[in-house]
C-alpha positions in Angstrom: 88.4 105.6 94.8 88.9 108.2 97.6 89.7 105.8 100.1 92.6 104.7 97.6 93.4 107.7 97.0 94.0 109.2 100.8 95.8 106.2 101.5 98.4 106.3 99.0 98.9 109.9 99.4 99.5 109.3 103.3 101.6 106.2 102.4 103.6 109.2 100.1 104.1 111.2 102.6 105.1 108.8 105.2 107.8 107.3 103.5 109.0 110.5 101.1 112.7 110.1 102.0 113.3 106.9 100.9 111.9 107.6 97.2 114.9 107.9 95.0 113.8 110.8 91.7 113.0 107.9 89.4 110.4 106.9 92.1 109.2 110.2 92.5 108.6 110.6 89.1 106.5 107.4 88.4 105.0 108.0 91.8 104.1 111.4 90.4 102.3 109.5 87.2 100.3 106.8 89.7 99.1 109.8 91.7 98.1 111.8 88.6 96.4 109.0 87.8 94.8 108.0 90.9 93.2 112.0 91.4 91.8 111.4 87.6 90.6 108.3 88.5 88.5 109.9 91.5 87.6 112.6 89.5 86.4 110.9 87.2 84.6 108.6 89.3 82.6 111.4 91.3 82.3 112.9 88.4 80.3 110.0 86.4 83.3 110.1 83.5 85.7 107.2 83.9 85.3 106.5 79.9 87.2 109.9 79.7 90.4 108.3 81.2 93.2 107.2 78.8 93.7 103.4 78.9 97.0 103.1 80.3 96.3 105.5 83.3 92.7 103.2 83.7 95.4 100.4 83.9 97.7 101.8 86.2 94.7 102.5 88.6 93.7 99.2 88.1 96.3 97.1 89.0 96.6 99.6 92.5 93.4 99.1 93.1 93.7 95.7 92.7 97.6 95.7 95.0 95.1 97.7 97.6 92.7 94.8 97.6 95.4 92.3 98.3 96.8 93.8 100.5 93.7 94.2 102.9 93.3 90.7 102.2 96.7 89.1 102.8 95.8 86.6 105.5 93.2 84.9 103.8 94.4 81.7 102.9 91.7 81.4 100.4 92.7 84.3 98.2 92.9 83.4 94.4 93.3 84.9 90.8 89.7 84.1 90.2 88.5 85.7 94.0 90.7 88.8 93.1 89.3 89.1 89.4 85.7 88.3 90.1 85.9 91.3 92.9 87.3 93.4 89.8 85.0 92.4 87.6 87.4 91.4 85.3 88.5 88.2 83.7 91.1 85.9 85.4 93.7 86.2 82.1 93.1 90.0 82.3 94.3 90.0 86.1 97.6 88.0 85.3 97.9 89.9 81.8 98.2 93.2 84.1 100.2 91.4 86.7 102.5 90.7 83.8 102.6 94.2 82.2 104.1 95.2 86.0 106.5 92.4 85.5 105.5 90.1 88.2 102.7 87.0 88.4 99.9 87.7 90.6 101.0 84.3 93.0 104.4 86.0 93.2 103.1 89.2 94.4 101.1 88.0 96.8 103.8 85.9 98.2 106.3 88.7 98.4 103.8 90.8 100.2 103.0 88.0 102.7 106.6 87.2 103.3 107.8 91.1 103.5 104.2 91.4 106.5 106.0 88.3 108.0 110.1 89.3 108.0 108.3 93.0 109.2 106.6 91.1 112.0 108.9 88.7 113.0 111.7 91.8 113.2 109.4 93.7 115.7 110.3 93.6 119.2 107.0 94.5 120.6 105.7 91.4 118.6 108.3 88.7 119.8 105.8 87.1 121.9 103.6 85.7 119.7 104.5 82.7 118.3 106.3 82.6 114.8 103.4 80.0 113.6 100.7 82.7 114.8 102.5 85.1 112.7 102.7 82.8 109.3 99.1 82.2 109.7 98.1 85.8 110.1 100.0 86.4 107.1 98.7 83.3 105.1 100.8 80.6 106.0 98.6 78.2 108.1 101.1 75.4 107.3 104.6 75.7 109.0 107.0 73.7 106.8 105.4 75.5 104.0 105.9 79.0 106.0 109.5 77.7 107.0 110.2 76.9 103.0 108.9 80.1 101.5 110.8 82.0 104.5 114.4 80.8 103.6 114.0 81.4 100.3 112.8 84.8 100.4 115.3 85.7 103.3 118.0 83.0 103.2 117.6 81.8 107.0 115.2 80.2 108.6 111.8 82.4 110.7 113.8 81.4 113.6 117.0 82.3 112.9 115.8 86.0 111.6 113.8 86.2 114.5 116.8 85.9 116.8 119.1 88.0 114.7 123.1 88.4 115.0 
């Protein structure tokens, strides 16, 4: 919990300018919640913690996981649950109280790690394939598919900009 903790509050404070005030103030709620949390934790109380901020903690600790996971190709509801130690209908029910499916996060986190990648100079010499793969996407027509939809060009095309 600490870990998850620090690194959201570093994450905060990296990128505090581009928070517009409705951010800030549910920001201010997940990191209310995520200090409880530890508190709690460290503290042998986590029954004490209202429901919904138990959720809220929850589905970032859950995002964290994923995250730190991203380029396993293997990664799956029931993997992501079972680590959890919750059901697999309880991980998409949460999912779906954030208004997203736990496939679709996933694949908009591995395709933002990939346009992010792709768009660094100091990373144009590895191949675009290497990239997909580190970020998932082991097959290349299904990379190249996923790509154009999420961006509207092609990993090639973005790569090599206007």
């Amino acid at each position: 919990m600490g870990l998850l903790l620090t690194t959201f509050l570093a994450h905060l404070a990296d990128e505090s300018a581009s928070y517009t005030p409705h951010d800030a103030a549910r920001l201010g709620t997940v990191g209310l919640d995520l200090v409880t949390a530890t508190l709690a934790h460290f503290l042998e109380r986590e029954g004490d913690i209202p429901s919904d901020s138990r959720q809220r903690v929850l589905y970032m600790r859950i995002t964290s996981f994923i995250e730190r996971h991203l380029g396993d190709t293997a990664l799956t509801a029931g993997e992501i649950a079972a680590a959890h130690h919750i059901s697999v209908r309880s991980l998409h029910r949460l999912f779906q109280q954030n208004g997203v499916t736990v496939r679709f996060w996933i694949r908009g986190r591995r395709l933002e790690r990939c346009r992010r990648d792709l768009a660094d100079p100091l990373k144009r010499h590895m191949p675009i394939q290497a990239t997909a793969t580190r970020w998932g996407y082991p097959q290349a027509d299904v990379f190249s598919r996923a790509f154009r939809s999420h961006t509207g060009m092609s990993p090639r095309e973005f790569r090599d900009g206007p």
